[in-house]
MDAnalysis code that builds the backbone (N, CA, C; Angstrom):
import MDAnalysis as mda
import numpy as np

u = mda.Universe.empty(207, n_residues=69, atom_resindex=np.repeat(np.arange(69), 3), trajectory=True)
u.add_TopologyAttr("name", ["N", "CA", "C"] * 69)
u.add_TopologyAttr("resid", np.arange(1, 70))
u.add_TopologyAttr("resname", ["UNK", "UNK", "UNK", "UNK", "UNK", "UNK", "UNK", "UNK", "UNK", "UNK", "UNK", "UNK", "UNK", "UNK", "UNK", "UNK", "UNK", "UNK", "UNK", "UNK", "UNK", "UNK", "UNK", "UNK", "UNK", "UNK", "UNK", "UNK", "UNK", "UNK", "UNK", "UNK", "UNK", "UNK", "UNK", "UNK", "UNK", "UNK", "UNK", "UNK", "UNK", "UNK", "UNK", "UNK", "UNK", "UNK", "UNK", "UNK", "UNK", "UNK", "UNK", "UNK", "UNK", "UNK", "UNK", "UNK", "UNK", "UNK", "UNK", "UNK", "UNK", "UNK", "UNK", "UNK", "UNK", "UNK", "UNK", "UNK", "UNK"])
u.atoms.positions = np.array([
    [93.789, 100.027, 96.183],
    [94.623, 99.058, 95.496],
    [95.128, 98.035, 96.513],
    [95.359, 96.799, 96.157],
    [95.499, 95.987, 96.980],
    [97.220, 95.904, 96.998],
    [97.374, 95.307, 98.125],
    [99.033, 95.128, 98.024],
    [99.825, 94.260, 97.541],
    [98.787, 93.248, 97.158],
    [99.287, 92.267, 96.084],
    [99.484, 93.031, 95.046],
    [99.016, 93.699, 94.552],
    [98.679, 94.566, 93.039],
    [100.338, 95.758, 92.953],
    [100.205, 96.519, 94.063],
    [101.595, 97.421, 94.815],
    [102.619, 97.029, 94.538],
    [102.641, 95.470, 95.316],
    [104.174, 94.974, 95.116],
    [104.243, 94.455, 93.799],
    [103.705, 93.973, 93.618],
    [103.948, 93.195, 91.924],
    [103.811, 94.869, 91.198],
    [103.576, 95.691, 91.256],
    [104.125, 96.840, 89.853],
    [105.210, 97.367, 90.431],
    [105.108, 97.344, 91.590],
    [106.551, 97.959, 92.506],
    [107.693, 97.321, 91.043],
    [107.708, 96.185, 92.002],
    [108.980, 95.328, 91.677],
    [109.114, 95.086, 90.241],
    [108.185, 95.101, 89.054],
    [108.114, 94.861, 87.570],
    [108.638, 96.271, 87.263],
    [108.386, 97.402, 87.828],
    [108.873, 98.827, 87.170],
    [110.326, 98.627, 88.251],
    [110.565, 98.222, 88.882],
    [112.244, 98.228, 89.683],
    [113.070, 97.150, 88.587],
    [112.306, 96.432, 88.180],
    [113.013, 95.686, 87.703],
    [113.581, 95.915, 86.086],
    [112.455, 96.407, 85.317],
    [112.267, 97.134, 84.068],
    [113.308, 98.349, 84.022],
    [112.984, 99.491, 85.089],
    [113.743, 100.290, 85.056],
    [115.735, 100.075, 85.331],
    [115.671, 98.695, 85.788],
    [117.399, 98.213, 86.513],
    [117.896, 97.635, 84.948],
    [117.135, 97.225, 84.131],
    [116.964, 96.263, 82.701],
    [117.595, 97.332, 81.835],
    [116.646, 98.555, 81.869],
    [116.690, 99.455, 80.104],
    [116.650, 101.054, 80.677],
    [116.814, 101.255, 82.000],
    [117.184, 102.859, 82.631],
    [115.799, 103.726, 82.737],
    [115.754, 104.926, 82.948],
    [115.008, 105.827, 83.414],
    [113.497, 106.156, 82.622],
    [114.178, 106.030, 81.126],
    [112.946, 105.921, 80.202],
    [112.138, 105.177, 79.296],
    [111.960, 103.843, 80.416],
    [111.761, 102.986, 80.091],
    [110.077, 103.055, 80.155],
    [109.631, 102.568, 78.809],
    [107.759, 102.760, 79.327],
    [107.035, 101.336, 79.089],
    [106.319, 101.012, 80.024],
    [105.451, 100.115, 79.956],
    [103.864, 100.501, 79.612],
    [102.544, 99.114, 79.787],
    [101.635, 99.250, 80.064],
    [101.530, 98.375, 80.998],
    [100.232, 98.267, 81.328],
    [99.663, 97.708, 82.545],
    [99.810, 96.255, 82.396],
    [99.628, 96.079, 81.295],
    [100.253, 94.290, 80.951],
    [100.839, 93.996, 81.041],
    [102.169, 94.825, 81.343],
    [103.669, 94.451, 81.741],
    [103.796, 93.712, 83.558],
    [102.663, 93.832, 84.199],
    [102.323, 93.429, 85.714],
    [101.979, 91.885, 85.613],
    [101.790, 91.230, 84.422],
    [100.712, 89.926, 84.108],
    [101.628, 89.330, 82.774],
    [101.485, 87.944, 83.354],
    [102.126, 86.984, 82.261],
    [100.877, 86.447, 81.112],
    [101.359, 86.004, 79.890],
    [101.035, 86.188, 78.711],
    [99.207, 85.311, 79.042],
    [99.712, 84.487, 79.759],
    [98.023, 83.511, 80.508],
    [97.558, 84.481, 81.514],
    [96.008, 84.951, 80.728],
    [95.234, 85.578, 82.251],
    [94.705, 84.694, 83.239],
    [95.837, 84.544, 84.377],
    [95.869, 83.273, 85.433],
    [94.951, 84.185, 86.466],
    [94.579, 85.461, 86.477],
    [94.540, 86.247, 87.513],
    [93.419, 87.564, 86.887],
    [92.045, 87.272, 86.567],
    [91.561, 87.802, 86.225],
    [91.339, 89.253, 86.764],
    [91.018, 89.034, 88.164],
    [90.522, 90.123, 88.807],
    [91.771, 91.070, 89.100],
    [92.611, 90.265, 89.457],
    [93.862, 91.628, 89.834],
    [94.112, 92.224, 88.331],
    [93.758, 91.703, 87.011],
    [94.054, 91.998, 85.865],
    [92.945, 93.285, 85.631],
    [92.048, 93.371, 86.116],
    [91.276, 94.188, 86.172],
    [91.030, 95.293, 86.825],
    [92.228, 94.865, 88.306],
    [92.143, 96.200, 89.310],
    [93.130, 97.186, 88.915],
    [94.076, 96.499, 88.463],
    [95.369, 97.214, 87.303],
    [94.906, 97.890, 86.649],
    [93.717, 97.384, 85.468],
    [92.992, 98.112, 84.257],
    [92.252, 99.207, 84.853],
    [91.467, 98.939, 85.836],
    [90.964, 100.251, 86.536],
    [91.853, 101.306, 87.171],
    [92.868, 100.647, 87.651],
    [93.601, 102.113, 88.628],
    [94.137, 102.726, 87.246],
    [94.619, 101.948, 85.878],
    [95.691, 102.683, 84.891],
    [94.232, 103.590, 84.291],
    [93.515, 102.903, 83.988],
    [92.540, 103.577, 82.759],
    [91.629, 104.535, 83.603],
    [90.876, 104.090, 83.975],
    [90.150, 104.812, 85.087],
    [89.912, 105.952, 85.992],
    [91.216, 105.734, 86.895],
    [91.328, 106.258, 88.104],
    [92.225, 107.464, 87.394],
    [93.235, 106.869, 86.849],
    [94.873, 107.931, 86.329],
    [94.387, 108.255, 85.025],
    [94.221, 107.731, 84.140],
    [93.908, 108.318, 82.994],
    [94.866, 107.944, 81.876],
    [95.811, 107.202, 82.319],
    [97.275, 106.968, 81.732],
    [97.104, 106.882, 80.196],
    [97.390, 106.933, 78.729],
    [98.294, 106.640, 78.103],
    [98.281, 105.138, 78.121],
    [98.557, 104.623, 77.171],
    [98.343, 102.982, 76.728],
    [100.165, 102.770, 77.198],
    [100.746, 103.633, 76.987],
    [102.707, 103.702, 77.694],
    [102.715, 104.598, 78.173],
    [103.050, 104.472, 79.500],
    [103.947, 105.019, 80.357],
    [105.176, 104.644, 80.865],
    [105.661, 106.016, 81.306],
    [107.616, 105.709, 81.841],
    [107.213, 105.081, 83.288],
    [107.899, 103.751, 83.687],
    [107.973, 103.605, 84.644],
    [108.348, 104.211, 85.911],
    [109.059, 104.895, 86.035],
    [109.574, 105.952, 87.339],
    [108.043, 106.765, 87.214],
    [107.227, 107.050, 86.269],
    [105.962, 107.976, 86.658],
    [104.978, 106.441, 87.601],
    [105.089, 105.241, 86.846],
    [103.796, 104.361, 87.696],
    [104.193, 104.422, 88.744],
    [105.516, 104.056, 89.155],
    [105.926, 103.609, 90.382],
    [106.324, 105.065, 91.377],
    [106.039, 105.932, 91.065],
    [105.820, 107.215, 91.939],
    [104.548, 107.816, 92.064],
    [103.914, 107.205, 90.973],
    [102.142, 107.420, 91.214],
    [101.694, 106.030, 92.720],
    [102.538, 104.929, 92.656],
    [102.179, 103.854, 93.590],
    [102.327, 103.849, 95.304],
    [103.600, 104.767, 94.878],
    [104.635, 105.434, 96.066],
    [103.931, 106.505, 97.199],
])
């Protein structure tokens, strides 16, 4: 995973979780604004969530960002 990819879910699940608390769940789209400006990192996301982890279309943030950790 690249560290562009790291910090940007880092900081979207720090930020999500500071917003609405502990059980807060996203998807991977929650990393990317509503324009796919950013195809490929949109895709390295889709691979590490679907792929690699196996995730659930929602997950609790404190699980992405301790899977990142």
């Amino acid at each position: 995973m690249t560290t562009e990819l790291r910090n940007k879910i880092i900081g979207v699940c720090n930020k999500k979780i500071a917003q609405k608390g502990n059980t807060v769940g996203l998807s991977f789209y929650a990393f990317f604004a509503n324009k796919n400006d950013n195809p490929e990192l949109l895709m390295e996301a889709a691979t590490w969530w679907i792929q690699t982890h196996q995730l659930d279309h929602f997950e609790k943030a404190v699980k992405i960002k301790a899977l990142i950790e």
